[in-house]
C-alpha positions in Angstrom: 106.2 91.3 108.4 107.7 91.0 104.7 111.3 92.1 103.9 110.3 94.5 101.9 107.8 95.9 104.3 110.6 95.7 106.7 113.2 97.7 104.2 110.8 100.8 103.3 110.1 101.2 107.7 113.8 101.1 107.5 114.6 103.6 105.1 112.0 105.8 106.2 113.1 105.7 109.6 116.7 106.5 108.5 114.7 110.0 106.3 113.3 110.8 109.0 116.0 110.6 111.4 118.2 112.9 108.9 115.4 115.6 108.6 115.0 115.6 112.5 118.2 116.4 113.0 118.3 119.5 111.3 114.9 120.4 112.6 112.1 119.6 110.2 108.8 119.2 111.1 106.3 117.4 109.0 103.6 118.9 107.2 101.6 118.0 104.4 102.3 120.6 102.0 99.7 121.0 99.4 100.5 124.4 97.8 103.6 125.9 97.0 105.8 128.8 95.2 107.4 127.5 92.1 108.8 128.4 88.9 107.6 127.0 85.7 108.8 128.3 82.4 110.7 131.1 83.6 107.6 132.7 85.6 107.1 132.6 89.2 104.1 130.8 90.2 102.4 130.9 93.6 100.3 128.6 94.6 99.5 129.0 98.7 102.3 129.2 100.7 103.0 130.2 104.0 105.3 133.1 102.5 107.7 133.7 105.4 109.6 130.5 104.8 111.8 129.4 101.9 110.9 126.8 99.5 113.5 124.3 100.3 112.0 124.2 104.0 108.7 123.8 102.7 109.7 120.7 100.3 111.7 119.2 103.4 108.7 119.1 105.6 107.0 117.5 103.1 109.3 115.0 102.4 109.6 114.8 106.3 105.5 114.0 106.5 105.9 111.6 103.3 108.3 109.7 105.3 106.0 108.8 107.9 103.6 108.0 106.2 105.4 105.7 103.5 105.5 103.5 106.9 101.9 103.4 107.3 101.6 102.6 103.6 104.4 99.7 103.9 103.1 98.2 107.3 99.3 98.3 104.9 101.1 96.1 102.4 101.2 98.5 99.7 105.4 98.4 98.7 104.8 99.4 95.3 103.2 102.9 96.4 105.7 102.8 99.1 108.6 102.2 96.9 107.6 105.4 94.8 107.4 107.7 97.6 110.7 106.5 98.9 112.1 107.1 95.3 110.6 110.7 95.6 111.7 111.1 99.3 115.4 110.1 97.7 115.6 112.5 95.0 114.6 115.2 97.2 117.2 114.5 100.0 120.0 114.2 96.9 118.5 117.3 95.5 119.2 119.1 98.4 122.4 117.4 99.6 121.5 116.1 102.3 122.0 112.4 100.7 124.8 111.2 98.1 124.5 108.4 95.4 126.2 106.6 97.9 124.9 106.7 101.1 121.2 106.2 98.9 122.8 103.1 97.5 123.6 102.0 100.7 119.6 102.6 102.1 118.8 100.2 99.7 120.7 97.6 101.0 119.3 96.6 104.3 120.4 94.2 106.2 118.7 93.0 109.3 
């Protein structure tokens, strides 16, 4: 197994660990409510639920499968979702700058 293959199972592992703990569950999430240009757009939801958990169980399926893309040899597809997995923990403050620095800097 690469190191790079090695460092997106890692960082994956480390997202989903994060998520679990605060109870996500995975699930492709393939519609959503959103707003765009100052109008609120629905687009299949499971209504009863905020947003924010709906992108976090996304991000919390993404995560598992970024390690089925890695361990297929695919990093470059894997590096992207890890970069969108990122910007949605930061978004949400679940990660700082820092800490995501740090992810990137595996070490065995």
């Amino acid at each position: 197994m690469s190191k790079q293959v090695k460092i997106a199972i890692h960082m994956a592992d480390t997202y989903i660990g994060i998520l679990k703990k605060i109870g996500v569950q995975p699930q492709q999430i393939k519609d959503i409510t959103i707003v765009k240009d100052g109008k609120t757009v629905t687009i299949k939801a499971h209504s009863h639920l905020p947003v924010r958990y709906y992108r976090l169980r996304h991000v919390m399926w993404m995560a598992g499968e970024v390690k089925n893309i890695a361990a297929k040899g695919n990093i470059a597809k894997a590096q992207r979702w890890l970069g969108f997995i990122q910007g949605v923990l930061w978004g949400h403050e679940l990660r700082t700058v820092e800490e995501l620095r740090k992810d990137n800097q595996y070490h065995e």
